[in-house]
Steps between C-alpha positions, in 0.01 A plus 500: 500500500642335829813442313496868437495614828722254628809595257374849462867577503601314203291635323541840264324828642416587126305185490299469824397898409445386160262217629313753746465730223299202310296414823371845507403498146376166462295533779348840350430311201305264631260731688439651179467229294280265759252792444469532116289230419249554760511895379456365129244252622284791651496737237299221277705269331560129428774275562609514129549905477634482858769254373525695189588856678770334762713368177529815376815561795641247358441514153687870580795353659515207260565812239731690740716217620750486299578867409463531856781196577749679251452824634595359852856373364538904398368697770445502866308224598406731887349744230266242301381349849382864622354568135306218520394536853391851464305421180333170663362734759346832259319202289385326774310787593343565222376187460253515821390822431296435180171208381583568149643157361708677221685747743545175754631300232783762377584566835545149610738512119726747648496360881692199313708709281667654871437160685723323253758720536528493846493094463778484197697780676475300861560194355817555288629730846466135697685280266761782461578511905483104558803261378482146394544231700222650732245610306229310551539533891528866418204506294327279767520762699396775313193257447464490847454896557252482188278216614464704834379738266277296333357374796464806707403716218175302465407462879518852509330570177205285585425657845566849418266489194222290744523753766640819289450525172660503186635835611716382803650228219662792275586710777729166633647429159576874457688474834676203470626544150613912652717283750646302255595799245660712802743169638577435070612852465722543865586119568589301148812579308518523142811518279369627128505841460361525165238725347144360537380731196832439283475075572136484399572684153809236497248221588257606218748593238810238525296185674190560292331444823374110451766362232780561695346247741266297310866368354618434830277236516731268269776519783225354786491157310215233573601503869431891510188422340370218759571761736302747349196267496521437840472834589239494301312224638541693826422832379165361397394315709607759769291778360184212468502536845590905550258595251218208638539470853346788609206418337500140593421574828182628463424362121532131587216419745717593755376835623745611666608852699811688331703423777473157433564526103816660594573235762475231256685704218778586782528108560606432115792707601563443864766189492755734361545706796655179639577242206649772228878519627513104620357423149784714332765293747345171395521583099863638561558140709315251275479671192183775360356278268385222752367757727302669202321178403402393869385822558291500185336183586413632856345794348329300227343288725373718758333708250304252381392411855445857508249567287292186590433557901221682619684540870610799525781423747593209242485759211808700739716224559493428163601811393774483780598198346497636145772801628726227582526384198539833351756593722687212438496592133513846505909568616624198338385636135615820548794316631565314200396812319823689679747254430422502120506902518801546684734567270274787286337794572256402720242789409493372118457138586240556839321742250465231258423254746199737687386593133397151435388410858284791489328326209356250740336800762372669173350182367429374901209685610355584138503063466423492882186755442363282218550192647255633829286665268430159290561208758521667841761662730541137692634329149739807421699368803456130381678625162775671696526165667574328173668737346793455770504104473514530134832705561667297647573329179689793389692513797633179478659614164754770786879399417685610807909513494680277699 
């Protein structure tokens, strides 16, 4: 982020309004989505069906992702982002403006429908505006503007529902996504002028939707598939803790305010305000696939640590020390994951890519709910703990070029 500001110059307008774009979303997001467990948790039900109801986003944008990707290579990526936007926002509120489980669960269906078009959309936009040879610092620093997200979001999540409501949380994320649609229509460029109504009958019709891409999958090779584990592995264990934390904090023994459950959940993200762009200069120096495994073993490790302390100012440094790790990982894959795309259509291949990785959030916090139900919240994190040391022996499998 310091980088950033230092060479501010160097780098592309497109980009750095790209990036606040993001920040205003992701930080929308997280308001919202710090408070839908606890809302869940107060209309009557368990850990499992809590788990069960936040996989159905995913499980919609698992579905979605790859019509979505191909449809991005066709039309106006600017017009998917605002689509998706403006339909995260109409489902939103209908989901905190009902009890009834059914209408909740549909709801939260569609909110991932929209979500994961803004994501596939946003994502394919970022790898078409950055250029090898700097990606990973690129992407470092578009990780940068999200983990400010990710750690703001939650601060201000936890104190506005503590002293608010769950009222002054939707009126946020209503604003902050408004922001973000307004600067996407007047402030990013895009160059395809084609039909949104015409390319989705082309995407149906002449892709068959999934076989188009499912083929694809025989150009990625074994290393496309490592890398689609990894991201895996992260998307998991990632939405463990999204779909967990907030209850952890008051489930545990703990007993905790809101404002500190989103302190602590802001801390698993915090480190990539500052370590996010140096970790995508130290993958582009000494290569992605060392800085993936060390950061997989910090994250490993302090999870573990995590879930066995009792001390609540132990419990946040180890969840600082667990966003290291992440961040260390987090650039460098998708690093690795825009060198092997850069010669194809990057909306086909990311689409893939985010239709697999969204396997791991739908099977995350349906696994993660179970897991609290039967053994306690403490020994989800344990598992998440494992689950990244384990991982590592698939990373060590990562052929890089010389």
């Amino acid at each position: 982020m310091f980088r950033l500001i230092k060479h501010r110059k160097e780098i592309p307008l497109q980009f750095i309004t790209f990036c606040i774009v993001s920040f205003l979303w992701l930080t929308g997001d997280t308001i919202i989505e710090f408070i839908f467990p606890t809302f869940l948790q107060n209309i009557g039900l368990s850990f499992f069906m809590i788990g069960l109801l936040l996989s159905l986003p995913s499980l919609v944008g698992m579905i979605v992702d790859i019509p979505v990707g191909d449809l991005s290579d066709r039309v106006s990526k600017k017009k998917l982002m605002v689509i998706g936007l403006l339909g995260s926002i109409i489902t939103v509120v209908l989901i905190f403006f009902t009890d009834k489980v059914l209408v909740i669960g549909i709801s939260l269906a569609i909110w991932g429908g929209f979500y994961q078009i803004w994501r596939v959309a946003r994502d394919a936009y970022l790898v078409s505006i950055t250029k090898p040879g700097h990606r990973s610092t690129m992407f470092g620093i578009d990780s940068a503007f999200l983990s400010a997200a990710l750690t703001i979001g939650p601060l201000i999540g936890g104190i506005t529902l503590a002293y608010f409501g769950l009222i002054s949380n939707i009126v946020l994320y209503i604003i902050f996504l408004g922001i973000a649609i307004l600067m996407i229509l007047f402030m990013l460029k895009s160059k395809n002028k084609h039909k949104l109504g015409i390319e989705i009958s082309n995407v149906i019709k002449k892709d068959k939707v999934f076989l188009k891409s499912i083929k694809d999958l025989r150009t990625f090779g074994f290393q496309g598939f490592i890398l689609i584990f990894l991201s895996f592995v992260y998307a998991v264990t990632e939405s463990f803790i999204i779909t967990m934390e907030p209850l952890f904090y008051g489930s545990s023994g703990l007993n905790l305010s809101p404002a500190l459950g989103g302190l602590i959940f802001a801390m698993f993200f915090m480190p990539g305000i500052i370590f996010s762009q140096p970790a995508g200069l130290l993958g582009d120096k000494f290569g992605k696939k060392l800085i993936v495994i060390i950061g997989m073993i910090i994250s490993g490790i302090s999870l573990i640590f995590f879930s066995i302390t009792s001390s609540v100012l132990i419990i946040i440094i180890f969840a600082f020390l667990t966003a290291i790790g992440t961040t260390l990982m987090y650039p460098n894959v998708k690093g690795l994951m825009g060198d092997m795309l850069y010669k194809h259509k990057k909306g086909d291949y990311v689409g893939t890519l985010s239709f697999f990785t969204d396997a791991g959030y739908v099977i995350g916090p349906f696994m993660g709910g179970l897991i609290a139900q039967v053994f306690g919240i403490r020994n989800l994190f344990l598992i998440a703990g494992i689950i990244f040391i384990l991982g590592i022996i698939i990373a060590l499998k990562i052929k890089v070029k010389k």
